[in-house]
N, C-alpha and C positions, 0 to 999 in steps of 0.2 A: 469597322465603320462605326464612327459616334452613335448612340441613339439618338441624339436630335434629326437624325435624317430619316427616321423614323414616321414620323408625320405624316408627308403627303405620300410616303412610299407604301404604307398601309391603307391610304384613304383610296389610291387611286388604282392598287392592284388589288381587287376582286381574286382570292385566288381560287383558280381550275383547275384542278385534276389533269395536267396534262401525261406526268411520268411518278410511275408510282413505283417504290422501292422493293423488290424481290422479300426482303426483312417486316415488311409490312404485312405478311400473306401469313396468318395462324398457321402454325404446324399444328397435327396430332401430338399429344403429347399426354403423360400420365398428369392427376389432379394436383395443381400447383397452389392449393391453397393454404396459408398458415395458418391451422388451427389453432383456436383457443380452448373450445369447448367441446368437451366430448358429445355436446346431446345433437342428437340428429332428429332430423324430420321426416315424418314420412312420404312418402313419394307418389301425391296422387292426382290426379286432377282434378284443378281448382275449379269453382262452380258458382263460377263468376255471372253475373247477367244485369240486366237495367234497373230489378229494385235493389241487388245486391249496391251496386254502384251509388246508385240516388240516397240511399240510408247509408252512405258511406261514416258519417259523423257517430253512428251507432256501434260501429267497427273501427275504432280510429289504430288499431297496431295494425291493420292493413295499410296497402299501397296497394288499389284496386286498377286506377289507371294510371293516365298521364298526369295531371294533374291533381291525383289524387283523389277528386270527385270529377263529376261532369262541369263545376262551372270552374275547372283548372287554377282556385288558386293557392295552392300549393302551399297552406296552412295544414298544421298537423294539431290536434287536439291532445296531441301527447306531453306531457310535463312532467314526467320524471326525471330529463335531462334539463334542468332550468338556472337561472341566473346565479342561484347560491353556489351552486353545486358543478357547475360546466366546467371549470379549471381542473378535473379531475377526470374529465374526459380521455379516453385516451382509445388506441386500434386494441379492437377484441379479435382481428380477424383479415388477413386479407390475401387478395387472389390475381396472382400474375398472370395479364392475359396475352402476353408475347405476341402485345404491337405496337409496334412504334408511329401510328395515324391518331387523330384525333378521338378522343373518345367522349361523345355529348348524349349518350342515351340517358335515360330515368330508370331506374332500374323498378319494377316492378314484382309486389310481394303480395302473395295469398296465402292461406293455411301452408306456412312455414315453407314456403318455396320462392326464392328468388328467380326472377329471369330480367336479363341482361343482353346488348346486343353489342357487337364488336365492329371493328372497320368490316369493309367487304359485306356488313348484310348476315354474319356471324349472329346465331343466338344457341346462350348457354344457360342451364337449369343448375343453380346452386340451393343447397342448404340455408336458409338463410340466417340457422343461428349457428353452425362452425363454418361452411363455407365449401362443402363437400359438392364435390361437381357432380352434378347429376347426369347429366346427356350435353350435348354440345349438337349442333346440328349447322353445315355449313351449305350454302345455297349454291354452291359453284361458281361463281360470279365472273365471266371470263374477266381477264385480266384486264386486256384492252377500252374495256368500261370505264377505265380510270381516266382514259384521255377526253370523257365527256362530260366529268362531273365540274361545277362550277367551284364546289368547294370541300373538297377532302372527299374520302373514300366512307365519309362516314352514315352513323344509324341512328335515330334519336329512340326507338325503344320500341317497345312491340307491345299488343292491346290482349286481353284476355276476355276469353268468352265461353262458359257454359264447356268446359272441360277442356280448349282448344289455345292454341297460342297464334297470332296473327303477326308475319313480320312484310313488310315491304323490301325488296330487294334493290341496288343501284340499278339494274339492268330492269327493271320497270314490271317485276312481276309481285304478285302478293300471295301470299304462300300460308295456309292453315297443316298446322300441326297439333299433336297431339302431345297436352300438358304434360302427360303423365312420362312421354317415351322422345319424344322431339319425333316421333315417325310423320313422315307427309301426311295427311289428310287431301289436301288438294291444294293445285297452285294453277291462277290463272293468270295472263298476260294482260296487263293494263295498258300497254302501247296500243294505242290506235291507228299510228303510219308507223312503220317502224324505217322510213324515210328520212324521219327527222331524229332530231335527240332527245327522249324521255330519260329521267331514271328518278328513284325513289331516295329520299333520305330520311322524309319525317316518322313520323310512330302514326299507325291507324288509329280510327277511333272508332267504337262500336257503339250505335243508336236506333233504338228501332228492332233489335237482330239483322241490321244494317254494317258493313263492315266500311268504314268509309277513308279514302286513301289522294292526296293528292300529287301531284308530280311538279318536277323543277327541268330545267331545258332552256331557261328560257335565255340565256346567253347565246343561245347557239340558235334554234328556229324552232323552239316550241311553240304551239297554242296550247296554253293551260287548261285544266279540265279536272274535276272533281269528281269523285268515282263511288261509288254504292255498289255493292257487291254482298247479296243474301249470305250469309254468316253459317249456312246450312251446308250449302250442294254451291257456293262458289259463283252463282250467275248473276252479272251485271242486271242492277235490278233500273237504275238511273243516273243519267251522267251529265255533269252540267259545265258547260263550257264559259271560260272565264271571258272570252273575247269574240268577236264575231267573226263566221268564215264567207266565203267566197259570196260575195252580194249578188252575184248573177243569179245564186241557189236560195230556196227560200233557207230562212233559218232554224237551229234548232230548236226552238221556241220565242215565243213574243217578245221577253226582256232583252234576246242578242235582236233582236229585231229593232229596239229602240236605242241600244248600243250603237249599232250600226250608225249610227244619225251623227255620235259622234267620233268617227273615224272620216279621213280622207282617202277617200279611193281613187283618186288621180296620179299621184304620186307614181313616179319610176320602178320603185321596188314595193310590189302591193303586197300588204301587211299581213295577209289574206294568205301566201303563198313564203312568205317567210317567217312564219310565226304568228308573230303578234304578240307573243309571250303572256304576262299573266298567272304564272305556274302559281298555284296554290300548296307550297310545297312545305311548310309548319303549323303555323297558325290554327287552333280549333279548339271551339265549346259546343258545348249543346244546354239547352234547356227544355227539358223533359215535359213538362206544364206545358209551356208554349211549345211545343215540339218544334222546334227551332235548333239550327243548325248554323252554327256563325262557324265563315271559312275566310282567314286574309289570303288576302291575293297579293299576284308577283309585280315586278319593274315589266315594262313593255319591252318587246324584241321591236330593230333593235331599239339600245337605252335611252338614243337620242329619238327624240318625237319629228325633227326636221326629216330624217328617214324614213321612218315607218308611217307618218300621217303629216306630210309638208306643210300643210293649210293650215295647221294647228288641231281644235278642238280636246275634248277630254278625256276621248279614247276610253270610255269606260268598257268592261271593270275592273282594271290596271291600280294597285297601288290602292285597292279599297276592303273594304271589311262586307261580306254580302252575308244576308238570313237568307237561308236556304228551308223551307218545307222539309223536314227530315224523311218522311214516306216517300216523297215523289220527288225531290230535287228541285223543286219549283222556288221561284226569284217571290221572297218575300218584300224586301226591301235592300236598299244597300247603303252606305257611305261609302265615299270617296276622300281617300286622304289627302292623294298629290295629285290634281287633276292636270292631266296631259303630262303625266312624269316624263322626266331627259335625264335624271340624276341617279335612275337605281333605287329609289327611293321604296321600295316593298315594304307592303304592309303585313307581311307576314310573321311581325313578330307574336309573341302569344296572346289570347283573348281572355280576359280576365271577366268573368259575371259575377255578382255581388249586389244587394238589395239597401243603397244609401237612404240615409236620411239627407234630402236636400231640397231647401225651401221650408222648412216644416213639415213635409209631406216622404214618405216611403216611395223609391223611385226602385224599378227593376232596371240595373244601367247594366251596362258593358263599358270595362274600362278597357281602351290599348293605347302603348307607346311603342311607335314605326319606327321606322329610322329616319322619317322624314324630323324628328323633337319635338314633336305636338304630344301634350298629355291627353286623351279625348275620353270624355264622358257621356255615354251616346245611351238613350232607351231602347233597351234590346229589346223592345213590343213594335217599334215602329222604327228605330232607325233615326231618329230627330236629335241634331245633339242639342247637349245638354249645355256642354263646357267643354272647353281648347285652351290651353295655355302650354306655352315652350317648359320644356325641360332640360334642354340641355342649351349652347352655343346656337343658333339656327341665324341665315343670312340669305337664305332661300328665299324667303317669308317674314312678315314685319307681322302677322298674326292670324289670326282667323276672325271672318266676316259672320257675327251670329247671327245677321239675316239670312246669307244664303251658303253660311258653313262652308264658305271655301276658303281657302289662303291667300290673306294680301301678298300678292306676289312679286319681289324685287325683279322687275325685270333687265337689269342686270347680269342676275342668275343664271339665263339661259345664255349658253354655249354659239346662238347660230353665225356668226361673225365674229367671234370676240374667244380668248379663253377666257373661262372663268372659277373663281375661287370660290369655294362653296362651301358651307358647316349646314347639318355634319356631311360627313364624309360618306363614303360610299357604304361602306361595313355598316354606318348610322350610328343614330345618337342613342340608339339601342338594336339589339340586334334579334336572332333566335332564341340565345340563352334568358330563360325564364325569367320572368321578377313574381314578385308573391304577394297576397293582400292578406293581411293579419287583420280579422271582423274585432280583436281584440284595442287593440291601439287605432281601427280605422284608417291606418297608411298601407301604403301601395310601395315593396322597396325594388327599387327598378337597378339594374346592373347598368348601370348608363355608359356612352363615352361622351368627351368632346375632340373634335379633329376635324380637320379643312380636306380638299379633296380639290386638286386642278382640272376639270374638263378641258378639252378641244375636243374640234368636229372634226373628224374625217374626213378631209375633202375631197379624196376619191374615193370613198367606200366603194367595194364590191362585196356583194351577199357572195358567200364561201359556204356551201352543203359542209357541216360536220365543224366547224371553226368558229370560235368566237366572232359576234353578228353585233357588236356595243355601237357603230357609228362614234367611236369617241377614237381618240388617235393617241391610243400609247405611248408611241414611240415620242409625238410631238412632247406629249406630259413630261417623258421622263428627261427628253433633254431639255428642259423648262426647270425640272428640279437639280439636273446636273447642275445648271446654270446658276442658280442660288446656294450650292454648296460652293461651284468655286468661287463664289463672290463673298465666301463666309458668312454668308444668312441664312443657312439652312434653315426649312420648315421647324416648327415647334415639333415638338411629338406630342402624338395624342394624345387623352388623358383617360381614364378609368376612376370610375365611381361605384359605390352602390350608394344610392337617393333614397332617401326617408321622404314619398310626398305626398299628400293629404288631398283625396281625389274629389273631396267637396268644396274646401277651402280652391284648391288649385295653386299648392305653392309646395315648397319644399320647406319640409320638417330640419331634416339635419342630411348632411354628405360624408362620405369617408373615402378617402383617395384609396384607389387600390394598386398591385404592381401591374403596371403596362396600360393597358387600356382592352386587349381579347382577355375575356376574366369567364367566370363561371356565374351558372345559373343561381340563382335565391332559394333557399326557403327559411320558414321561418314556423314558430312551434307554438306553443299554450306555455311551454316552461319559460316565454319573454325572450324568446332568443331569435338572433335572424342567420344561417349559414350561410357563408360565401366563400369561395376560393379564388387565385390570381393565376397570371400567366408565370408567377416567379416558385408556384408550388405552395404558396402557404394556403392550407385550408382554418379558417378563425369565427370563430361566434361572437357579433355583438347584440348590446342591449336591445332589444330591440324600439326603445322609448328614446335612450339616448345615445345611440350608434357607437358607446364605449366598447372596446373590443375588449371583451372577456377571458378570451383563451385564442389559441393557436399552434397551431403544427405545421411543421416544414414535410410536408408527400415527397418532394426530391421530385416532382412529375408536375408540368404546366397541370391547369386545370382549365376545364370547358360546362364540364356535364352538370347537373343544379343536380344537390343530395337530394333524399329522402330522411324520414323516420316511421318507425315500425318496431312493434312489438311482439315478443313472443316470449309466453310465461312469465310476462311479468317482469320482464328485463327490456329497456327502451334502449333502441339502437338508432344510428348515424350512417345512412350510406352512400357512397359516392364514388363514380369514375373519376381517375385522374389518368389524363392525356392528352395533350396540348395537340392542335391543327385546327382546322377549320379556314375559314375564309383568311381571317389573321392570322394565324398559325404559319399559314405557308406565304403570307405574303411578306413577312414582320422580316429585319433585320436579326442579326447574333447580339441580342441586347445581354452583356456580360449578367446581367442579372438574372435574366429567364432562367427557370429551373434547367429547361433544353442547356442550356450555356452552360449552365455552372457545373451540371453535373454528365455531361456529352451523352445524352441519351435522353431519348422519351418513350420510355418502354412503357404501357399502360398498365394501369394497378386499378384493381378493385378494393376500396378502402372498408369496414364497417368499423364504428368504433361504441363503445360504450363506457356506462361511469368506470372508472379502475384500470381500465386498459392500458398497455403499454405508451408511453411518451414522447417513444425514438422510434423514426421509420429509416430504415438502412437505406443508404443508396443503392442502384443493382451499378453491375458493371459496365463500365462505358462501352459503346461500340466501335467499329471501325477499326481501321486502318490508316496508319497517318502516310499520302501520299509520298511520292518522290516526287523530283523539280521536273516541270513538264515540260516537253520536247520544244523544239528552238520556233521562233515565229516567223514564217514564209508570207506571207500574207501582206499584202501593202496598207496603208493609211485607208484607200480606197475600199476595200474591202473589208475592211475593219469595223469602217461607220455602217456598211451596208449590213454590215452583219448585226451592228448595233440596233440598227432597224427593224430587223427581222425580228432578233431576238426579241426586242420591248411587245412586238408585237405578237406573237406565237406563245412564246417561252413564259414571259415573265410570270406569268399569272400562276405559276406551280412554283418555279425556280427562282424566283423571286427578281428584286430591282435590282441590277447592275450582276446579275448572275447571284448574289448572295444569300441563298438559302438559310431560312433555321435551321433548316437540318430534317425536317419531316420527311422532304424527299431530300437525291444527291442534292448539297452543292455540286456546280456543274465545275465548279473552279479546282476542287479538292480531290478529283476523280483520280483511280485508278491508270496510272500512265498507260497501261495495254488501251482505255477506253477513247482516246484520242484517235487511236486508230481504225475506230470501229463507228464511227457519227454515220456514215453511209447506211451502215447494217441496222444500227441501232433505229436511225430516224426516218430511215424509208424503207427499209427492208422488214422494220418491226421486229428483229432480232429479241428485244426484251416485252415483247406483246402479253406475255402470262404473268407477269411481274407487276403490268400496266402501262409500257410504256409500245401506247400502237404506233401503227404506223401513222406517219404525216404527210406520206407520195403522194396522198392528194391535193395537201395545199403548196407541199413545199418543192424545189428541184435540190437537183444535185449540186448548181453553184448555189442554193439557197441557204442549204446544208454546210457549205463549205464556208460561207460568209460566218454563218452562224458560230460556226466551230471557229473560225478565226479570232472573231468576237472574246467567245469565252475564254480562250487561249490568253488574248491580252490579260484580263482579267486576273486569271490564272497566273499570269508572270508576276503580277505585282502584286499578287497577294502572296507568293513564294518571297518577292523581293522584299517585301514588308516584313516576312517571317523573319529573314534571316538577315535584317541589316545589321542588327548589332551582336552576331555569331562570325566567329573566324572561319572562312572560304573552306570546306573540306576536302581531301586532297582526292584526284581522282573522277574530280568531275561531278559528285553529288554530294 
């Protein structure tokens, strides 16, 4: 399939966790690291805490959190690796973590110990100047977990505290262990109904001796909720709920109380009893001074606002940025990015704190960019913005109103009668992966995209317990794109950036296109450099003044996760996961380019590199099995569309648009000819349930299943017949 049908088939597939590959599941295995340096570190636990952290710039060969400090942005005071000298960069080091899912953790480093966290909620303890594995510790994650994540099997990283390691698990627990051994400490359950679909992907943060964790669900019938948990002995200390519950009851405090005012509680399916969504599941700073706690929040369940609140209003605190009280959880203040979001639009990409000169005067801001392409400049004392201005393609919104900081809003935009064509896209005009603020140059460099996204409404939605909850109609989208390919106009494909922009001025500095448009997180250093990686495997350092790329390396592995740098003895290192998935990952076509593509595999690697290092990173060896020609097609035209239906609407959002997998999980087309036989077992029987692929008896029947597989079967035929048009007939039938 061309990459120009790439476009709207990324923007409009979200993808889910619905089937996850058996190859995806860590084995035990001896330490697969390629050593460079014989010196090893000792093995102790690290002693980590709030003034350690806050004097983080007194320590800069540390990597103490996520962000490196508490106001996350993701600037390193280190310069040994700088402008003159990068071209000489090369791998000191690195470590095969035998998974083929997305890998977007931060890797975190203390007195010479690395930790790391892998698909499934994995976390491992390496050396962090050879790369010596130290403990490995795997959470058990049932398999079946996989059919409820919205976007990959994946971990962003785990928090350190005072001799302990913190990781969140997808099956919604959060789990202290012990720095020194990976041994349990204690692990509590963060699900509140286990009724609904919670699970975990982001990295804790710890504030206070506060251990703080938010959760994602909200595709399916979360209500979001932000979680505090003593860093001690494990006990729920305060939880704050992103949306409001059942209005017959009182609330859990005043601000959902005021909340409440704007939601519609008439509506057919109350918002109350299907979610509401909201999951707070990335996004976080703290400021220690102001003991303030900034958490972004999720897209509303479901996505569409004519379902979940018909009347309209703003449905807060959906799609906003709230201060949280860090002791008690209490609603300091909030903004609101996308009031009354329909689009997906979460504000949960990362929060950047930073002390601008603007106006003349020293401003304590917070900078974020959503996905909605607003740049926003907000004082993180009160919450009042500053400055808004687009950053990427935006058609949603003609801008933001500085009297009452909302968004002039094209209404157009909204879906309730009409499709409509939207930038950005669903994935956003920025997404998870990190951007960074250099206090040196004063720019902010954001991983940006640009890309359009088609809505429709549902015009029969029914709420489905356990199943995708959007109120948007898949199926109608995808035959709307079918449509524009055969008319030969396919959508544009999306684009990819990292953005140089200047969060006073409120403009962009300089842009650098990157491959694909799902790219990697930022950072950027005191040696003048800024790191990024693409979805095509190259990881490259530019200027950071004049976005000139400096240097570069082909990983042979997509990339997601944003590097680090870190020191030890005086030697400055470079480190980074490469692993391609995520939301894009699994939705994206076979773009011949993707590293996935070129080199049939995305087996995850841990990179470190330093000055002198090697210049060539090996491919590993491709996987699979290349199929045989799949069995004859029974199935009428009638059953074919039904199953087309089914499929856009169940399937796609794992297995991608028109069946076409990157390959993170099966292509459904490419499968093992025994597997055709097995769609019964497989999709209601749950046959591959430990792998990740549950069961679906609940939403689906047995001619549902049948349709389904008919479907992919066609598919499958003409992507055989594709294969082999210009090969001679082989004798014998195959």
């Amino acid at each position: 399939m061309s990459k120009k049908i790439v476009g709207i088939a990324e923007a409009v597939i979200i993808a889910a966790i619905f089937i996850v590959p058996a190859g995806g599941v860590l084995t035990h295995r001896p330490s697969t690291a390629v050593v460079a340096s014989p010196e090893t570190a000792p093995v102790t636990a690290t002693n980590v805490d709030g003034a350690r952290i806050a004097a983080a710039d007194s320590d800069p060969g540390e990597w103490l959190t996520h962000g490196r400090t508490y106001s996350e942005q993701r600037f390193s005071p280190l310069a040994q690796i700088n402008t003159a000298n990068v071209k000489s960069l090369g791998v000191a080091w690195e470590y095969r973590t035998y998974s083929v899912r997305g890998l977007e953790a931060t890797p975190i480093v203390s007195d010479g110990v690395m930790f790391i966290t892998l698909p499934w909620s994995k976390v491992v303890a390496l050396d962090a100047a050879s790369g010596k594995e130290l403990w490995q510790f795997d959470p058990k994650v049932p398999g079946e977990t996989g059919r409820y994540l919205c976007c990959d099997v994946v971990n962003r990283g785990v928090a350190l505290w005072k001799g302990a390691v913190f990781v969140g698990t997808l099956d919604g627990r959060l789990i202290k262990l012990d720095a020194k051994t990976g041994r349990v400490i204690w692990s509590v359950d963060t699900v509140e109904n286990r009724k609904k679909v919670y699970t975990i992907t982001g990295a804790p943060r710890v504030a206070d001796g506060l251990v703080v964790i938010g959760n994602g669900g909200a595709e399916y019938d979360a209500r979001g909720y932000v979680s505090a948990y003593d860093a001690g002995n494990g006990k729920l200390v305060w939880r704050f709920h992103i949306v409001p519950g059942d209005p017959s009851k009182p609330q859990e405090n005043a601000a959902l109380t005021v909340a409440l005012k704007t939601w519609d509680t008439t509506g057919k399916y109350k918002f109350w009893q299907i979610g509401g969504g909201g999951a707070p599941w990335n996004g976080m700073a703290f400021d220690p001074k102001l003991d303030l706690l900034y958490v972004g929040t999720g897209n509303g369940n479901p996505w569409n606002r004519d379902v979940r609140s018909p009347k309209g209003g703003d449905n807060l605190y959906l799609s906003s940025v709230i201060a949280l009280h860090a002791k008690t959880g209490q609603l300091a203040w909030y903004y609101q990015t996308t009031p009354g979001d329909t689009w997906d639009f979460d504000s949960t990409a990362d929060i950047v704190l930073a002390d601008l000169k603007i106006g003349g005067q020293v401003r304590k801001v917070l900078m974020h960019a959503p996905k909605n392409g607003f740049f926003y400049v907000i004082d993180r004392t009160n919450g009042r913005l500053i400055s808004a201005q687009k950053f990427a393609i935006v058609t949603w919104a003609k801008g933001i109103d500085m009297k009452t900081g909302k968004p002039i809003e094209d209404p157009n935009a909204r879906y309730t009668n009409k499709m409509a064509v939207v930038y950005p896209q669903e994935t956003g005009a920025h997404n998870w992966q990190p951007m960074t603020f250099d206090p040196q140059t004063g720019l902010v460099y954001i991983p940006a995209m640009d890309g359009a996204a088609i809505f429709v409404a549902d015009r029969n939605f029914i709420y489905r317990p356990g199943a995708w909850n959007t109120g948007a109609d898949f199926a109608a989208v995808s035959n709307a794109v079918l449509q524009l390919i055969k008319s030969g106009k396919p959508p544009a494909p999306p684009v990819g950036y990292i953005k140089a922009w200047d969060p006073v001025a409120q403009k962009e500095v300089w842009q650098i296109s990157m491959g694909g448009s799902w790219n990697s997180g930022l950072l950027s250093t005191a040696g003048g450099l800024v790191f990024g990686g693409d979805a095509y495997g190259i990881f490259s350092a530019y200027d950071a003044r004049s976005g000139k790329k400096l240097w570069s390396i082909d990983l042979k592995t997509g990339i997601l996760a944003p590097a680090i740098a870190y020191s030890i003895k005086g030697t400055e290192y470079i480190a980074l996961l490469a692993g391609w998935g995520g939301a894009g990952g699994l939705s994206a076509f076979r773009d011949p380019n993707t590293a996935l593509s070129k080199y049939q595999t995305d087996q995850g690697r841990l990179f470190v590199f330093r000055l002198g290092g090697r210049q060539q990173v090996a491919a590993l060896a491709p996987e699979g099995i290349p199929p045989g020609e799949p069995p004859a097609q029974t199935a009428d035209a009638a059953t074919v569309q039904k199953g087309f239906d089914l499929y856009h609407r169940n399937c796609l959002v794992c297995h991608g648009f028109f069946a076409q997998s990157e390959g993170e999980v099966p292509d459904l087309r490419l499968v093992p000819r025994e597997i055709w036989d097995q769609y019964d077992d497989i999709v209601l029987g749950g046959a591959l349930a430990d792998g990740g692929m549950a069961s679906f008896g609940d939403i689906l029947s047995k001619d549902d299943v049948g349709a389904i597989r008919a479907y992919v079967l066609d598919q499958a035929k003409a992507a055989w017949a594709a294969a082999h048009a210009t090969r001679p007939a082989a004798k014998g039938g195959h």
